[in-house]
Backbone as ProteinMPNN parsed JSONL, in Angstrom:
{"seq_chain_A": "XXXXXXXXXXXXXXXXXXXXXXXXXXXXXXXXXXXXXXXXXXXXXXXXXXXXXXXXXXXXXXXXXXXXXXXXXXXXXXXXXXXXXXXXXXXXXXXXXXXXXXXXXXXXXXXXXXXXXXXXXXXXXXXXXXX", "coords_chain_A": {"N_chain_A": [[-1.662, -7.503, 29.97], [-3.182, -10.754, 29.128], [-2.005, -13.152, 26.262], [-4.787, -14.376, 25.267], [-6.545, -12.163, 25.661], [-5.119, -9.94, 24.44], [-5.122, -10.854, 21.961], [-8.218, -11.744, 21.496], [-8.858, -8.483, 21.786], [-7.346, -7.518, 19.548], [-8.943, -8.478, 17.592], [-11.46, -7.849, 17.663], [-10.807, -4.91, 17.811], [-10.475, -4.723, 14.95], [-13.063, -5.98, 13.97], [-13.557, -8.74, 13.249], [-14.938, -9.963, 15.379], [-18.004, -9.412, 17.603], [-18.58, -7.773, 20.428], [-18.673, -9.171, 23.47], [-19.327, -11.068, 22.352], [-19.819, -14.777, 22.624], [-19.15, -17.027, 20.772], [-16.015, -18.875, 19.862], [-14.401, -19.706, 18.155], [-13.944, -18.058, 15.891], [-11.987, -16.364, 16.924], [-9.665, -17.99, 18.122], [-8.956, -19.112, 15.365], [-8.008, -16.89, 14.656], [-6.249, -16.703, 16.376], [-4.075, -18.611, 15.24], [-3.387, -17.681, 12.918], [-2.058, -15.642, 13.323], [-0.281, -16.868, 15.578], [1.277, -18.704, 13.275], [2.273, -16.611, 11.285], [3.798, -15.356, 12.911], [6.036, -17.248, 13.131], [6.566, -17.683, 10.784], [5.418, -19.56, 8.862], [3.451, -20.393, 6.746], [0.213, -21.969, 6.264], [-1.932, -24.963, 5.939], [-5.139, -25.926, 4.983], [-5.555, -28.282, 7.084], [-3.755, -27.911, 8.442], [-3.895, -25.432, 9.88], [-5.607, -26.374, 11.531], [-5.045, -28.675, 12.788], [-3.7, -26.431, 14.249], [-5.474, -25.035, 15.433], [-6.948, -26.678, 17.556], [-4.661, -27.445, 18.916], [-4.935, -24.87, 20.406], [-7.099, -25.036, 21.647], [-6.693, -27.013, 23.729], [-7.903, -29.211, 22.255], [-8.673, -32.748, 20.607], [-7.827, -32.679, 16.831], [-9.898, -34.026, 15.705], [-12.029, -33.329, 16.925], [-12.485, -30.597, 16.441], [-14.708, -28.413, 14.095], [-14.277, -29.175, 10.96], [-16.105, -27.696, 8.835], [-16.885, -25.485, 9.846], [-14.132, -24.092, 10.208], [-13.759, -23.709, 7.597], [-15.306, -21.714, 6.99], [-15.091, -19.356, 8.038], [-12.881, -19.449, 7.71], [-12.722, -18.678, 4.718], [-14.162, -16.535, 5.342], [-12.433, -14.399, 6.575], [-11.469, -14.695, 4.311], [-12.864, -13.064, 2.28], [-12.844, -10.862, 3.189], [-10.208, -10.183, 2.787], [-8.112, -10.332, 4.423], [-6.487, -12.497, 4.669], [-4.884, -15.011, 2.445], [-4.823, -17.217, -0.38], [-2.145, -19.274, -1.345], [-0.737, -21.698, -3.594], [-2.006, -23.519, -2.01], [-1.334, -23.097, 1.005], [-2.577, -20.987, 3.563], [-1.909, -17.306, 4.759], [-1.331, -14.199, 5.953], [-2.766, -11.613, 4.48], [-0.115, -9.484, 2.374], [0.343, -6.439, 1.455], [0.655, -5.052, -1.646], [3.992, -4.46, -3.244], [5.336, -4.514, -0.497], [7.992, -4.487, 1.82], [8.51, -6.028, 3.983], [6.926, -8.629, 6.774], [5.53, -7.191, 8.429], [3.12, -6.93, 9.82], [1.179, -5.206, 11.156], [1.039, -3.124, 9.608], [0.451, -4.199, 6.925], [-2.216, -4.772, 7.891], [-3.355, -2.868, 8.154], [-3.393, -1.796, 5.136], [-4.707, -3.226, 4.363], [-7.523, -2.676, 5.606], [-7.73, -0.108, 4.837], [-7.934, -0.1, 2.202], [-10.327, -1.304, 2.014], [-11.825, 0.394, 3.073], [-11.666, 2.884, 1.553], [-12.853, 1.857, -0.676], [-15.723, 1.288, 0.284], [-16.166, 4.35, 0.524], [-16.363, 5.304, -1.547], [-18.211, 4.068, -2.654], [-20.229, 4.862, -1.357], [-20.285, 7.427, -1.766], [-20.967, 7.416, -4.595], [-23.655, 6.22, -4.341], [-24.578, 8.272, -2.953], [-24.537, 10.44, -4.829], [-26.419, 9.351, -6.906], [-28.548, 9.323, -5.597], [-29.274, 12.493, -5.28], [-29.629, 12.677, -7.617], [-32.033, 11.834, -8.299], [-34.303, 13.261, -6.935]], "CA_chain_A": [[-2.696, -8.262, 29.294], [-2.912, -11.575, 28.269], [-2.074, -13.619, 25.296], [-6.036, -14.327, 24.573], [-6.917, -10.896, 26.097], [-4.614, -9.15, 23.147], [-5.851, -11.698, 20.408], [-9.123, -10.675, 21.166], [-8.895, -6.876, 21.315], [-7.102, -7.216, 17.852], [-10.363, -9.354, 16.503], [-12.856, -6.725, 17.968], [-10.512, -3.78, 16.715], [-10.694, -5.115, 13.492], [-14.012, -6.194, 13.4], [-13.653, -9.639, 13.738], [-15.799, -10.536, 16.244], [-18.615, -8.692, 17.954], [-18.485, -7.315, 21.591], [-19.526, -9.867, 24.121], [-19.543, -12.711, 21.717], [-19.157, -16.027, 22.969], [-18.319, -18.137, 19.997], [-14.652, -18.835, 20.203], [-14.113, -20.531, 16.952], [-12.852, -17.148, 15.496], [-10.686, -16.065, 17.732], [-9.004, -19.121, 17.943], [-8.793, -19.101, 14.113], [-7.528, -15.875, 14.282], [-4.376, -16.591, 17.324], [-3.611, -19.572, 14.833], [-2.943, -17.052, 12.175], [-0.967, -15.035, 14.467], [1.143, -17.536, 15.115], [1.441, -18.82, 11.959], [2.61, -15.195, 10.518], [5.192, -14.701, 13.76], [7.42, -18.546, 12.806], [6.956, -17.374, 9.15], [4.943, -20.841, 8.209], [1.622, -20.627, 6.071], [-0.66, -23.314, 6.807], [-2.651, -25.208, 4.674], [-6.067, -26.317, 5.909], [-5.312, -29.382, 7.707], [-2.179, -27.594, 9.647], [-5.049, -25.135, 10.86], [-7.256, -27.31, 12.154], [-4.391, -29.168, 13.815], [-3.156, -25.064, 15.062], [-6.893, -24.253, 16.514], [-7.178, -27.826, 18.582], [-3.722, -26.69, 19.867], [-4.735, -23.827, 21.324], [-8.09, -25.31, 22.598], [-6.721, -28.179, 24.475], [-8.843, -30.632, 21.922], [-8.163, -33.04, 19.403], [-8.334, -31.873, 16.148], [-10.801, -34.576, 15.187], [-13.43, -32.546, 17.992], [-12.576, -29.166, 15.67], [-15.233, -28.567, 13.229], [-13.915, -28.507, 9.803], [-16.936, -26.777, 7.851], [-17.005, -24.044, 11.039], [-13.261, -23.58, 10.623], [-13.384, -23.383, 6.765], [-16.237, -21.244, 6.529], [-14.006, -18.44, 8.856], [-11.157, -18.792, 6.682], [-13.654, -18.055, 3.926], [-15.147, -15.105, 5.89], [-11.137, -13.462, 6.31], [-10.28, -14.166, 2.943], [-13.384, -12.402, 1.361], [-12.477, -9.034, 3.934], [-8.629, -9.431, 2.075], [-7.04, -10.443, 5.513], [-5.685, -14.228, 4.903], [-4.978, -15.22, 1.093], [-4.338, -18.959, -0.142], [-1.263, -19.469, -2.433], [-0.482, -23.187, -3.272], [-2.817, -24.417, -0.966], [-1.427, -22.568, 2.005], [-3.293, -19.696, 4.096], [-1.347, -16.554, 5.515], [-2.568, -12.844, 6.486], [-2.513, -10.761, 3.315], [0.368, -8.774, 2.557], [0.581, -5.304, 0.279], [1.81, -4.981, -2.599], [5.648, -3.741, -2.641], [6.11, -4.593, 0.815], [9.46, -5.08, 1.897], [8.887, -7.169, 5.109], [6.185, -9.008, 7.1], [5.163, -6.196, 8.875], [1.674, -7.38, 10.158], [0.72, -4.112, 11.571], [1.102, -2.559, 7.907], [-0.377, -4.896, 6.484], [-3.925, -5.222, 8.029], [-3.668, -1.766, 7.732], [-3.263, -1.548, 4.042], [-6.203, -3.87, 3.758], [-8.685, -1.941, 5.821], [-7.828, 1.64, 4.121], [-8.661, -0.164, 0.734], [-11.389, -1.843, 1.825], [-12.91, 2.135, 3.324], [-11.573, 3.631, 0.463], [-14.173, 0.915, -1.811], [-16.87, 1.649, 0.974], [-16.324, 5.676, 0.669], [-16.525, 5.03, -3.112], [-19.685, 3.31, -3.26], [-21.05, 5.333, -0.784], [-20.507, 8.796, -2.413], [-22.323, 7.076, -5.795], [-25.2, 5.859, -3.678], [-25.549, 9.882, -2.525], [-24.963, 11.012, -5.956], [-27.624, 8.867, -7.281], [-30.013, 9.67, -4.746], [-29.22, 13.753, -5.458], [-30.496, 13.01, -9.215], [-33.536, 11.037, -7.672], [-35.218, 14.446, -6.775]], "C_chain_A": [[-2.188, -9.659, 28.955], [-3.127, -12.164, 27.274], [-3.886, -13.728, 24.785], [-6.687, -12.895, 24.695], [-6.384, -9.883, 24.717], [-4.952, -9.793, 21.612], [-7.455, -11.296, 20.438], [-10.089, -9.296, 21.276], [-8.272, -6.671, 19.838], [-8.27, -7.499, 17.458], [-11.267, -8.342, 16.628], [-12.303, -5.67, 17.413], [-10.71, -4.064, 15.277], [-12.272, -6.175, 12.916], [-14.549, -7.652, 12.83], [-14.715, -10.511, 14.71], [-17.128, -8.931, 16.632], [-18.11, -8.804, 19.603], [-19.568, -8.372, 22.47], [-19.652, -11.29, 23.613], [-18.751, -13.7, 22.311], [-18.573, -16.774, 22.283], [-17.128, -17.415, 19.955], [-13.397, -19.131, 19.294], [-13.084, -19.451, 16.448], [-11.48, -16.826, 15.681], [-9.553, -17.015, 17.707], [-8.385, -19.768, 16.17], [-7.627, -17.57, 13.957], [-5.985, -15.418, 15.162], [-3.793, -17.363, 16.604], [-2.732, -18.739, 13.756], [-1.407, -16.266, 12.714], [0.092, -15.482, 14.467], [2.039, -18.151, 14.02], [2.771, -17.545, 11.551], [4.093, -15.384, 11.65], [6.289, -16.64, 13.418], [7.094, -18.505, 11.484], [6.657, -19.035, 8.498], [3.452, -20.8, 7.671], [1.336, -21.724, 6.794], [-1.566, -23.721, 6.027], [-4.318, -25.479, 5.845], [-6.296, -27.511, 7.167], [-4.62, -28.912, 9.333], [-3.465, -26.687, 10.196], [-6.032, -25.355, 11.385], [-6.377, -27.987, 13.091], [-4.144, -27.909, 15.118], [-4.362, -25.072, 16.559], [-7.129, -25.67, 17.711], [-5.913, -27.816, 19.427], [-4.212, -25.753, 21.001], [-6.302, -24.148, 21.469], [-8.099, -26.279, 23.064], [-7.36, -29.235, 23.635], [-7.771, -31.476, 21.284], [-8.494, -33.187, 18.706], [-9.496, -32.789, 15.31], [-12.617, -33.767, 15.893], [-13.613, -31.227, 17.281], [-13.229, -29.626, 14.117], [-14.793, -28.272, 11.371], [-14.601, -27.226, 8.953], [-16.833, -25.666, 8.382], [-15.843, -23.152, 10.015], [-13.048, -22.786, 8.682], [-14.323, -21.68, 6.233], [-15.59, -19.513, 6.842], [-13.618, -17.833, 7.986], [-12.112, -18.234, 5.99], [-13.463, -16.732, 4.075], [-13.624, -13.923, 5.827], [-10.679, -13.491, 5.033], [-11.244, -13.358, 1.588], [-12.981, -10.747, 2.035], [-10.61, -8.986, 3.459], [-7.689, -9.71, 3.055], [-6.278, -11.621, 5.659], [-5.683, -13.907, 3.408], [-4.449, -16.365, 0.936], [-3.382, -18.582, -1.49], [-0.623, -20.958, -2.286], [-0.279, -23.683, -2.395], [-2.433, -24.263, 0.581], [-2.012, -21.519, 2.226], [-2.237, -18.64, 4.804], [-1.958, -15.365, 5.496], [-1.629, -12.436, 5.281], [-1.716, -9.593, 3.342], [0.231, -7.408, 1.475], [1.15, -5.089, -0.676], [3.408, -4.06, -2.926], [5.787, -4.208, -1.213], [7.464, -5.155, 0.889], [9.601, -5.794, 3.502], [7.124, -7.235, 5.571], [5.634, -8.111, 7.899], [3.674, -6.285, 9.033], [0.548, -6.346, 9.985], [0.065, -3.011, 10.167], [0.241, -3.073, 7.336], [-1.912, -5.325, 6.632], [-3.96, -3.466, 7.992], [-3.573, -1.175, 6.551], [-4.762, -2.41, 3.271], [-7.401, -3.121, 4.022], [-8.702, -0.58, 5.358], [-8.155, 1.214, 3.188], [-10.179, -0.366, 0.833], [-12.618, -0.547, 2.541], [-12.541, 2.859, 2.28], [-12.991, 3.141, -0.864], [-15.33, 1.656, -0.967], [-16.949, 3.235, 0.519], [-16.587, 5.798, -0.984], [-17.863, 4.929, -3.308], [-20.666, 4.459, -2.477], [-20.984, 7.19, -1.182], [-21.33, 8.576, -4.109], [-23.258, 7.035, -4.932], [-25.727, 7.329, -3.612], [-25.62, 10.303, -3.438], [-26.42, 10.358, -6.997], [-28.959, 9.582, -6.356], [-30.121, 10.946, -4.826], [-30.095, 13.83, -6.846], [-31.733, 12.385, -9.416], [-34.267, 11.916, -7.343], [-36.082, 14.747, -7.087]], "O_chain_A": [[-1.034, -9.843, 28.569], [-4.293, -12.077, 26.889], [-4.168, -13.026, 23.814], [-7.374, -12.517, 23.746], [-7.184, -9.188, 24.09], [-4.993, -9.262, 20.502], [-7.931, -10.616, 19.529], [-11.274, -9.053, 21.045], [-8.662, -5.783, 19.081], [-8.786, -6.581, 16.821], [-11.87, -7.965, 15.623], [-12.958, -5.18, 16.493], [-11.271, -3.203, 14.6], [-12.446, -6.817, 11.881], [-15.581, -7.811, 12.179], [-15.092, -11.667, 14.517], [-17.11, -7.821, 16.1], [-17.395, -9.725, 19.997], [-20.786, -8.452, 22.314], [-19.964, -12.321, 24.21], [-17.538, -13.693, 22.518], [-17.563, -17.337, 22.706], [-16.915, -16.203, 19.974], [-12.181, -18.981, 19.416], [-11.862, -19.599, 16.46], [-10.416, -16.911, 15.068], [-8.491, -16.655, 17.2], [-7.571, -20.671, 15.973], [-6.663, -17.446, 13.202], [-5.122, -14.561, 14.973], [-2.598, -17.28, 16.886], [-1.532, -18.994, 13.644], [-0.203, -16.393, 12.487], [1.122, -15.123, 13.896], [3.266, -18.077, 13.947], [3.984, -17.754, 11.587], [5.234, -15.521, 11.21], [7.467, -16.628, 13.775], [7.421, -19.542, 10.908], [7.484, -19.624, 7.801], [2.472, -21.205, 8.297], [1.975, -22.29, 7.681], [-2.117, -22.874, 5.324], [-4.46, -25.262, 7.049], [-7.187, -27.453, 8.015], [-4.763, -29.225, 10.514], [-4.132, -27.283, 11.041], [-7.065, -24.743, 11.655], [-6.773, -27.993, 14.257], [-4.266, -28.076, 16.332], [-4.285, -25.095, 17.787], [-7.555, -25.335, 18.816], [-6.02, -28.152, 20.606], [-3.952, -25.852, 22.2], [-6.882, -23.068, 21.349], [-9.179, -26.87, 23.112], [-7.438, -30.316, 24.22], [-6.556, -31.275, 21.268], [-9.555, -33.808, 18.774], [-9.982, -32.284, 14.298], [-13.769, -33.743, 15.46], [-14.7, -30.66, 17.391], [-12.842, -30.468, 13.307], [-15.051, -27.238, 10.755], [-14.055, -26.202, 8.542], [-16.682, -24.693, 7.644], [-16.089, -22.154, 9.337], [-12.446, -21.739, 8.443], [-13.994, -20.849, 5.386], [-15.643, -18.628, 5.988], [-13.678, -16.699, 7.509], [-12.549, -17.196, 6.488], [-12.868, -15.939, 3.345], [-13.662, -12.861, 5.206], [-9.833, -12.74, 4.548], [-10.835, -13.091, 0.458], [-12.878, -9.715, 1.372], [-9.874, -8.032, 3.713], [-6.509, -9.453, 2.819], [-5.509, -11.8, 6.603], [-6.238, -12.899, 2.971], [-3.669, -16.792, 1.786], [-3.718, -17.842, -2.415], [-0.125, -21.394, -1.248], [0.721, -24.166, -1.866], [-2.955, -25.004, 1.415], [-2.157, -20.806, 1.233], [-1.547, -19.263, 5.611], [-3.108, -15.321, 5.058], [-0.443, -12.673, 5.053], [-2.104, -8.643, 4.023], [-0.129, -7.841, 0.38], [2.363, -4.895, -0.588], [3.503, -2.867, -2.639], [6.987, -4.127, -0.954], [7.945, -6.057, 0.203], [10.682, -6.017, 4.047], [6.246, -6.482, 5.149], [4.635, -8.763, 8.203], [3.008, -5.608, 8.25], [-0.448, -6.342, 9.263], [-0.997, -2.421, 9.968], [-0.829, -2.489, 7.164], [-2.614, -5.964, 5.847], [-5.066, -3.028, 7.674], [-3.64, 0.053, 6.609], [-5.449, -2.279, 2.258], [-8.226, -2.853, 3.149], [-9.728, 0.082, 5.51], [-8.98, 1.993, 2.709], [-11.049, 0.126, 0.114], [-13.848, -0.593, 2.506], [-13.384, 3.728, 2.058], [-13.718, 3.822, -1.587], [-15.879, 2.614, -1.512], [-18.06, 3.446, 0.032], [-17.213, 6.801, -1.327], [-18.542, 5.638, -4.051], [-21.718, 4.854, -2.981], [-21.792, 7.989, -0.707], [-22.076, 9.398, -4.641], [-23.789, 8.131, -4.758], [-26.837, 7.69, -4.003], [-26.719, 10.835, -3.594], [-27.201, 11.05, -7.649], [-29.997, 10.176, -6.648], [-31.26, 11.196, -4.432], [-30.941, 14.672, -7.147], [-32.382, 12.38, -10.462], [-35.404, 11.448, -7.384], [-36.527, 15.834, -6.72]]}, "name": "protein", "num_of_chains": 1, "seq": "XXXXXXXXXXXXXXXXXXXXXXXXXXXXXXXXXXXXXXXXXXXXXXXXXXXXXXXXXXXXXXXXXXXXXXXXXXXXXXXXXXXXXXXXXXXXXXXXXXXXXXXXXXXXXXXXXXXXXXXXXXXXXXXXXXX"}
C-alpha cells in the first residue's frame, strides 16, 4: 500500500472521512498529524497549514485557513488532537508511558463508546418507563 492509501484507510477506520468521499482537506489534515506525532513536533496552526500545502504540492497561501481550522475543530471535539500552548498533537491517555499512537486513538474511541453505550442504555430506560 501506499503512503496516502494507508492514511486514508486509517481516516475511514476511524471514521474520519466517509467512503468514496472526495474532499481531501481531511485527509491531508489528518497525514499532517501523522507526521507531526512520528518527528515528535506539535504544530501550532500556522505550522499546519504550512504541513497540509506540503503534502498538496500548493502554497500555503492557496490552503484554506477557516476549512483547515474548522477540521482541527471537528478532531478535537471527537478527543483525537488536543491544543496545549497553542500547539495541536493527537490526544494521548492518561498514564501513558510513551507515544504509542495506536493506544492512544484507541483509548479515545473506547471512551467515547463507552459515553455512547451510556447514553444509550438511559435513552432505553427512559423509553421502558414511557409505557
Amino acid at each position: 500500500m501506499t503512503k496516502k492509501s494507508l492514511v486514508r484507510y486509517l481516516a475511514l477506520s476511524l471514521g474520519l472521512i466517509a467512503p468514496g468521499e472526495s474532499r481531501t482537506l481531511m485527509l491531508d489534515i489528518f497525514e499532517a498529524f501523522l507526521s507531526a506525532h512520528f518527528s515528535q513536533e506539535p504544530m501550532d496552526i500556522h505550522q499546519l497549514i504550512e504541513k497540509i500545502a506540503q503534502i498538496q504540492g500548493k502554497k500555503s497561501k492557496d490552503v484554506n485557513p477557516k476549512a483547515v481550522r474548522y477540521h482541527t475543530l471537528e478532531l478535537k471535539k471527537k478527543g483525537i488532537i488536543e491544543k496545549k500552548a497553542g500547539k495541536y498533537r493527537f490526544s494521548m491517555p492518561p498514564m501513558a508511558e510513551d507515544d504509542e499512537l495506536g493506544a492512544a486513538l484507541e483509548y479515545v474511541y473506547m471512551q467515547n463508546a463507552k459515553t455512547t453505550f451510556d447514553k444509550i442504555k438511559l435513552a432505553i430506560a427512559t423509553l421502558k418507563h414511557m409505557r
